[in-house]
N, CA and C of each residue as an Amber inpcrd file, in Angstrom:
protein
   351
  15.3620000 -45.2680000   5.1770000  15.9770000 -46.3860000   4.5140000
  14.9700000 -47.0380000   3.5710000  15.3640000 -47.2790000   2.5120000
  14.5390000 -48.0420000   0.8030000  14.0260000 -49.5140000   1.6220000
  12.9260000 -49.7800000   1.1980000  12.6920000 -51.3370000   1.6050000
  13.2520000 -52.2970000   0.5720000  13.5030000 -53.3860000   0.5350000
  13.9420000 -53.7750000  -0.4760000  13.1970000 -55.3830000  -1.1510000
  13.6320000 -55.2720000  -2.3350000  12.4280000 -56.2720000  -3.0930000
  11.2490000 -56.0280000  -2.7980000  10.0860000 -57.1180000  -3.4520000
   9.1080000 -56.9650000  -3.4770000   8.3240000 -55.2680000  -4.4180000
   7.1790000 -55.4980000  -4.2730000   6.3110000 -54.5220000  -5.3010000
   6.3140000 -52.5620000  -4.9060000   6.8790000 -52.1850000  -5.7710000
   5.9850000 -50.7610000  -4.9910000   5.0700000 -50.5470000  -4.2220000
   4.5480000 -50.2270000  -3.1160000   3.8890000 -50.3230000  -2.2060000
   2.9860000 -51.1240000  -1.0140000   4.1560000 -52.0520000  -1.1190000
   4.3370000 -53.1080000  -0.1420000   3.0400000 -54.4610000  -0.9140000
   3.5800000 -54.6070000  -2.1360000   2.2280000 -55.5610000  -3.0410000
   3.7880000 -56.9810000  -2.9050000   3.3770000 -57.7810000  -2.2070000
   4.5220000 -59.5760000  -1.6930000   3.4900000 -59.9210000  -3.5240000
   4.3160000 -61.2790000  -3.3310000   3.7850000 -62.0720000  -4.0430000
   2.6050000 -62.9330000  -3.4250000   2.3640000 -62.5510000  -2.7050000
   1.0600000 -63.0540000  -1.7710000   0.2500000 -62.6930000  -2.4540000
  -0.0130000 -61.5400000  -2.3840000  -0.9820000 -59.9390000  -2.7430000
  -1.1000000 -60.6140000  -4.2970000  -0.2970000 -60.4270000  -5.2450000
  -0.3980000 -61.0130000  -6.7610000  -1.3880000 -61.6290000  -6.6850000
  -1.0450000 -63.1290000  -5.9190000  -1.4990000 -64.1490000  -6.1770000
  -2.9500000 -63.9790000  -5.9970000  -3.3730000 -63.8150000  -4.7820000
  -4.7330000 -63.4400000  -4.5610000  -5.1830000 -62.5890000  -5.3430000
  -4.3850000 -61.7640000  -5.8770000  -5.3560000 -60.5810000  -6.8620000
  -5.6180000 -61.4440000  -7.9400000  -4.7110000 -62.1440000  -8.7750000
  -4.7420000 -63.1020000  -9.5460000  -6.4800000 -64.4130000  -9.3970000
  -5.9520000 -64.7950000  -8.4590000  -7.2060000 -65.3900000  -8.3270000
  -8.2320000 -64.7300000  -8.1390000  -8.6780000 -63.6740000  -7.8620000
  -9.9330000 -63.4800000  -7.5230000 -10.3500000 -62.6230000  -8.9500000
  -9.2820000 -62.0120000 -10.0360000  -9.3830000 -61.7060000 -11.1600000
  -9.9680000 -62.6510000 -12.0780000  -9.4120000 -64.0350000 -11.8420000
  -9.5250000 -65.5490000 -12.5580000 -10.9400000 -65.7780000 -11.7420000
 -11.4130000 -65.3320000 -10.8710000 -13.0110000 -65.3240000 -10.1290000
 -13.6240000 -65.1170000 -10.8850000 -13.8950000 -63.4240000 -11.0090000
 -14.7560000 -62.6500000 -11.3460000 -14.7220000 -63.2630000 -13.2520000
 -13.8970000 -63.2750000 -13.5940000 -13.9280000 -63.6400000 -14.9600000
 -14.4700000 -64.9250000 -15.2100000 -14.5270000 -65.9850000 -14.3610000
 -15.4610000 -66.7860000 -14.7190000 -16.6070000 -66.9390000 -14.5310000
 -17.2310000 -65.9210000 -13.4400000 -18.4500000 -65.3890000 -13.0900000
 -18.9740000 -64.2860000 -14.1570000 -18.1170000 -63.5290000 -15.0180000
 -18.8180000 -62.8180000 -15.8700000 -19.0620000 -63.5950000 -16.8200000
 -18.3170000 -64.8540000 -17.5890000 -18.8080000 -65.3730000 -18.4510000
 -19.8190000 -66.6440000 -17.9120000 -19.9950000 -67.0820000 -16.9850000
 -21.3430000 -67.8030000 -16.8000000 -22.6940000 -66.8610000 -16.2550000
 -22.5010000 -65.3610000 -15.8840000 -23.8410000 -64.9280000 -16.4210000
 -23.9930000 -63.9440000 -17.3130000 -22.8320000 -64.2380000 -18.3260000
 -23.3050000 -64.0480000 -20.1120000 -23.7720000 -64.5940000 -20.5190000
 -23.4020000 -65.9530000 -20.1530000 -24.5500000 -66.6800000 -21.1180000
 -25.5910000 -67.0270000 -20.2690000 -26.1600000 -67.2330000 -18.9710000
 -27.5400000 -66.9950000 -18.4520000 -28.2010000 -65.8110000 -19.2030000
 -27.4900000 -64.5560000 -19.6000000 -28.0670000 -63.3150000 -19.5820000
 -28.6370000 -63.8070000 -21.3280000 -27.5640000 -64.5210000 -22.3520000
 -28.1500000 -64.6380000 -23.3660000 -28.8720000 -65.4570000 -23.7570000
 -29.2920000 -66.4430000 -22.9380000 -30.3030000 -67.3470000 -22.8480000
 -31.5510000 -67.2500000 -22.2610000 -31.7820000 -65.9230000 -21.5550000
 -33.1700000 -64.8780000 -21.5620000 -33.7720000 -64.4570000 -22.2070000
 -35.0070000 -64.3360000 -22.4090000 -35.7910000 -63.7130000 -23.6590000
 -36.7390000 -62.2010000 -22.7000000 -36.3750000 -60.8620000 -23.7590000
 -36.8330000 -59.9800000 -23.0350000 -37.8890000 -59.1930000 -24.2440000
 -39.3280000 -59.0280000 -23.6310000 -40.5740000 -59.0580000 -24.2410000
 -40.7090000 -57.9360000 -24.0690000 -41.2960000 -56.8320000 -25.1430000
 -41.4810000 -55.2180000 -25.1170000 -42.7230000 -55.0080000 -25.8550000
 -43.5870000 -53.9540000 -25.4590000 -44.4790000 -54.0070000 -26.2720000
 -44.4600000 -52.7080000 -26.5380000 -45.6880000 -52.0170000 -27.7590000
 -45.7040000 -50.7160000 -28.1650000 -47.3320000 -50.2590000 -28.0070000
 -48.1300000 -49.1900000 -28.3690000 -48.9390000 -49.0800000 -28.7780000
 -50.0420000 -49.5350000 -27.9390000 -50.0500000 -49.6140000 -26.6750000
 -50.8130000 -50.6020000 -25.6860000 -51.0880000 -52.2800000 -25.8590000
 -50.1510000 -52.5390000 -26.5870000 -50.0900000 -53.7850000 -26.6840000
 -50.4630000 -54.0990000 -27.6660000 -50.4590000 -53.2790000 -28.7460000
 -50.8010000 -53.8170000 -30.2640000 -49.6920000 -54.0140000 -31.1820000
 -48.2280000 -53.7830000 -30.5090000 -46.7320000 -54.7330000 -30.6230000
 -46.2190000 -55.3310000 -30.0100000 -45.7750000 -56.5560000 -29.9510000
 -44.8540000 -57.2040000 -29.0910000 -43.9080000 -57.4680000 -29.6650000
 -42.6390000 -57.2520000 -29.1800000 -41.3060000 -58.0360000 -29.6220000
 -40.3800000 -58.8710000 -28.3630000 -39.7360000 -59.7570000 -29.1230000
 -39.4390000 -60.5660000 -27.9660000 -37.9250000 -60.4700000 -28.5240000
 -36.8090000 -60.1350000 -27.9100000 -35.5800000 -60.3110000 -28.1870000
 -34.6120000 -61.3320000 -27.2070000 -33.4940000 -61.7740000 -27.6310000
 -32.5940000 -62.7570000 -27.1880000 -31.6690000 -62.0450000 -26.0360000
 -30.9930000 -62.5510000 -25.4920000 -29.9190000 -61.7230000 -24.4290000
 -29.0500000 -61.6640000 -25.1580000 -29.0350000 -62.3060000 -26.4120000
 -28.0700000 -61.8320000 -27.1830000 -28.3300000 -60.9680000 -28.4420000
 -29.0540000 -59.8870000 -27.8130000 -30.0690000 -58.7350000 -28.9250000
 -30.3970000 -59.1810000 -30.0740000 -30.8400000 -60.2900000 -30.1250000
 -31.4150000 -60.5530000 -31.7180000 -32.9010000 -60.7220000 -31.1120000
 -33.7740000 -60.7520000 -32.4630000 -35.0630000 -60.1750000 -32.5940000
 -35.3400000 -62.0100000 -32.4470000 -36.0250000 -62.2640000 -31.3600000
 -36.6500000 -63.5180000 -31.9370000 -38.2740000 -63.6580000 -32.1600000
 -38.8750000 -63.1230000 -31.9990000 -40.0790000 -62.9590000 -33.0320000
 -40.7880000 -61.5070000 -32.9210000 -42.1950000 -61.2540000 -33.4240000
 -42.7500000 -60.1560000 -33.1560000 -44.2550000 -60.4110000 -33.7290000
 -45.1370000 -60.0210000 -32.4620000 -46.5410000 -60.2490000 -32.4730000
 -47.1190000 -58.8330000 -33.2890000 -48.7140000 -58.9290000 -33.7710000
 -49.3370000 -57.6210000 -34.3050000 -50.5820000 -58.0100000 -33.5960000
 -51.1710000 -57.1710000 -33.0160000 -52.9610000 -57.1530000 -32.9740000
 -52.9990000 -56.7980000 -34.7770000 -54.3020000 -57.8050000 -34.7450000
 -55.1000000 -57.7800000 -36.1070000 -54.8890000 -56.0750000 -35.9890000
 -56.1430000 -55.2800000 -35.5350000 -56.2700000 -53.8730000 -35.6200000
 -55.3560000 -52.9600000 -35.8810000 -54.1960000 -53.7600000 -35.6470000
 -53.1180000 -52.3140000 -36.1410000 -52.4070000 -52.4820000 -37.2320000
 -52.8680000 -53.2810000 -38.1100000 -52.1680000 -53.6440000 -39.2020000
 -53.6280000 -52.4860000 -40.3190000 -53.2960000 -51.5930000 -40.4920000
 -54.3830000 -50.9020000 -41.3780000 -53.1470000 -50.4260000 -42.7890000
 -53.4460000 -51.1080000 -44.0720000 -52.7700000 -50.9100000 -44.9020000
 -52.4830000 -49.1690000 -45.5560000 -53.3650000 -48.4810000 -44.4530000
 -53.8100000 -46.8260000 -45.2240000 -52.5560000 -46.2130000 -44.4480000
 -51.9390000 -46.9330000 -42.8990000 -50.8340000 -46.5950000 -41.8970000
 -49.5750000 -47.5740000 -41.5650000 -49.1200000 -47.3920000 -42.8930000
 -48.0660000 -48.5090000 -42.5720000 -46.9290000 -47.9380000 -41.8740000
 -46.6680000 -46.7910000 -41.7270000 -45.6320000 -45.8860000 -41.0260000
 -45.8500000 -45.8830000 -39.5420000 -46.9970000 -46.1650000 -39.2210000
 -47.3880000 -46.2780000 -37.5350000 -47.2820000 -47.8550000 -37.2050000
 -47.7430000 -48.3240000 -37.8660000 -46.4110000 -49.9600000 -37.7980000
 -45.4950000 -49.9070000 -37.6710000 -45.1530000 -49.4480000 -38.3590000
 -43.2870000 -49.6270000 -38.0720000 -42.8830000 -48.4980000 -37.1470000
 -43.6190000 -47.3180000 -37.0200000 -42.4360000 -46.9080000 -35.2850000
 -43.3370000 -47.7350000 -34.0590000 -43.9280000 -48.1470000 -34.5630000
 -44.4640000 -49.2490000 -33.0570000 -43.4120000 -50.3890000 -33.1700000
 -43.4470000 -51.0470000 -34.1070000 -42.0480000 -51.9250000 -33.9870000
 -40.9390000 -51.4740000 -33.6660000 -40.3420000 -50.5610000 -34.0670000
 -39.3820000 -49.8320000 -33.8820000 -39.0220000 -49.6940000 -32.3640000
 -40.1470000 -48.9400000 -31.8450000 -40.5810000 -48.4500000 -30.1190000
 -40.3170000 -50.3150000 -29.4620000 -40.7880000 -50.9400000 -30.1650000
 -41.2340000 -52.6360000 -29.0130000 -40.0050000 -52.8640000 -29.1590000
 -39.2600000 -53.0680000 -30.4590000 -37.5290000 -53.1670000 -30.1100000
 -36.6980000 -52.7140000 -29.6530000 -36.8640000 -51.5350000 -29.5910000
 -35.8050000 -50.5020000 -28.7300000 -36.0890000 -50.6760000 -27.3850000
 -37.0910000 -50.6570000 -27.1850000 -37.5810000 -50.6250000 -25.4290000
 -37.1890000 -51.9500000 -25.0180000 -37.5360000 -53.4360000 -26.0030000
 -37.0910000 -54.8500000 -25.5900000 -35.3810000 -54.8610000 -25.4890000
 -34.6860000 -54.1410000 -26.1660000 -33.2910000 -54.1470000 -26.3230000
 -32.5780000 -53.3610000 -25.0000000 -33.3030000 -52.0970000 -24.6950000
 -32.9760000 -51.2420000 -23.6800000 -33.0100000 -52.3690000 -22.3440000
 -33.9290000 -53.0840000 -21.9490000 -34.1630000 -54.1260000 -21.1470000
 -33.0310000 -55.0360000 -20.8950000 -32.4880000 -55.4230000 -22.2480000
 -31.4440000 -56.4060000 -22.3490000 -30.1630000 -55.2800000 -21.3280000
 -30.1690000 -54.3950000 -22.0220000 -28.6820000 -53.3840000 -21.4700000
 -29.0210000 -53.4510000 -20.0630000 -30.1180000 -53.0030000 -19.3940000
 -30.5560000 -52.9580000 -17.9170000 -29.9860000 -54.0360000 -17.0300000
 -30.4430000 -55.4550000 -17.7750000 -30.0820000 -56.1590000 -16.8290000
 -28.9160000 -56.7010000 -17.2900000 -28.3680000 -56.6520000 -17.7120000
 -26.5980000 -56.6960000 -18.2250000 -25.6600000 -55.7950000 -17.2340000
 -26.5600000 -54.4430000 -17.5270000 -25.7240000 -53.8750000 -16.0870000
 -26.0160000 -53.8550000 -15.3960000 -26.8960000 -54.2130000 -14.7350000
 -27.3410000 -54.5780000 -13.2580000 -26.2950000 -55.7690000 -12.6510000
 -26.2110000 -56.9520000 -13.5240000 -25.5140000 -58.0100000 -13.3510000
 -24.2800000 -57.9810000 -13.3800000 -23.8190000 -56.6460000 -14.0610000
 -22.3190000 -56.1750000 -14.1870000 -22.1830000 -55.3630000 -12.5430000
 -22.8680000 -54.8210000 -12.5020000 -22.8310000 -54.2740000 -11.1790000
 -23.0460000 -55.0410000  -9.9160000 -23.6010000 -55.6680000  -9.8510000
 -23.3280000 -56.6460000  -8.8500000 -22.1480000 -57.6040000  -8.4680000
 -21.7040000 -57.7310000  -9.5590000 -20.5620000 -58.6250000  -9.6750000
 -19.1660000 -57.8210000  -9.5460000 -19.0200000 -56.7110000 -10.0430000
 -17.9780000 -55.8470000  -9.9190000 -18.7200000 -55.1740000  -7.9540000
 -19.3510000 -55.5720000  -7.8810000 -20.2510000 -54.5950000  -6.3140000
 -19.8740000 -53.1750000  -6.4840000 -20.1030000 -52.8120000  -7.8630000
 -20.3030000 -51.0000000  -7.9890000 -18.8850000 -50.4740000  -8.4530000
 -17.9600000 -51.0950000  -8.7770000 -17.1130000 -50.2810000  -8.8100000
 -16.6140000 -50.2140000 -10.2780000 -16.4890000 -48.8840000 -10.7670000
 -16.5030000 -48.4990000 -12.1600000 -15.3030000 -48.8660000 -13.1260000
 -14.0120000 -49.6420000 -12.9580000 -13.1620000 -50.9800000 -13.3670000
 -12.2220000 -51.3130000 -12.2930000 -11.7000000 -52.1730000 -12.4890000
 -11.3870000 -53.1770000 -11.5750000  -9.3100000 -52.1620000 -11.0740000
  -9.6350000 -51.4700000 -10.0920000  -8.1610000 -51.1410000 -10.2060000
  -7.4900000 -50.4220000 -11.5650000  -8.3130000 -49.9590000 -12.2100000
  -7.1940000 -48.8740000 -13.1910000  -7.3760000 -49.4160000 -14.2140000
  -7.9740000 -51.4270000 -14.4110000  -7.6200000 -51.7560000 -15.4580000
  -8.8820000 -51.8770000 -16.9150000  -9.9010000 -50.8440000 -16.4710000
 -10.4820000 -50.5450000 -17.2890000 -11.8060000 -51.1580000 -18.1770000
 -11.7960000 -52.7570000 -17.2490000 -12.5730000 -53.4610000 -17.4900000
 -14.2830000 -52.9800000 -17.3640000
């Protein structure tokens, strides 16, 4: 015999509701540590420390140090993949702990029920 009303596989309006809320949870927990995450500054260096870059949680470049010594006008091409290297590696940092923090908050699971988040 068919059960009748209610959700395909026995989902009441109970079940909604709570899914509902704890959806309306997690979503306000991802956006208060977005912006903790973009109000971090993540520091990379190159070259043994003769680049530093410091980027935003919100991947923008906010400054970048030189040792005197590596500024030699005869190698300006080894400047710049050392910058290059201190940003990418400072940016890679940002992604790390973005998903780390995504992962904790989801507790591992790759979207939320099907819905792709």
């Amino acid at each position: 015999m068919a059960k009748r009303g209610g959700f395909p596989g026995g989902m009441g309006m109970g079940n909604m509701n709570n899914l509902m809320k704890q959806a309306q949870k997690m979503q306000k927990q991802m956006e208060e540590n977005q912006k903790a995450l973009e109000e971090k500054e993540f520091k990379a260096a190159a070259g043994g420390g003769a680049v530093e870059v410091t980027v935003s949680g919100k991947k923008e470049v906010l400054s970048v140090k030189l040792q005197e010594e590596v500024v030699d006008p005869d190698d300006i091409e080894m400047l710049e993949d050392l910058i290059v290297a201190a940003t990418n590696e400072a940016l890679r940092k940002v992604e790390q702990e973005t998903s780390a923090a995504m992962a904790k908050l989801t507790g591992g699971m790759g979207g939320l029920g099907g819905f792709g988040f």
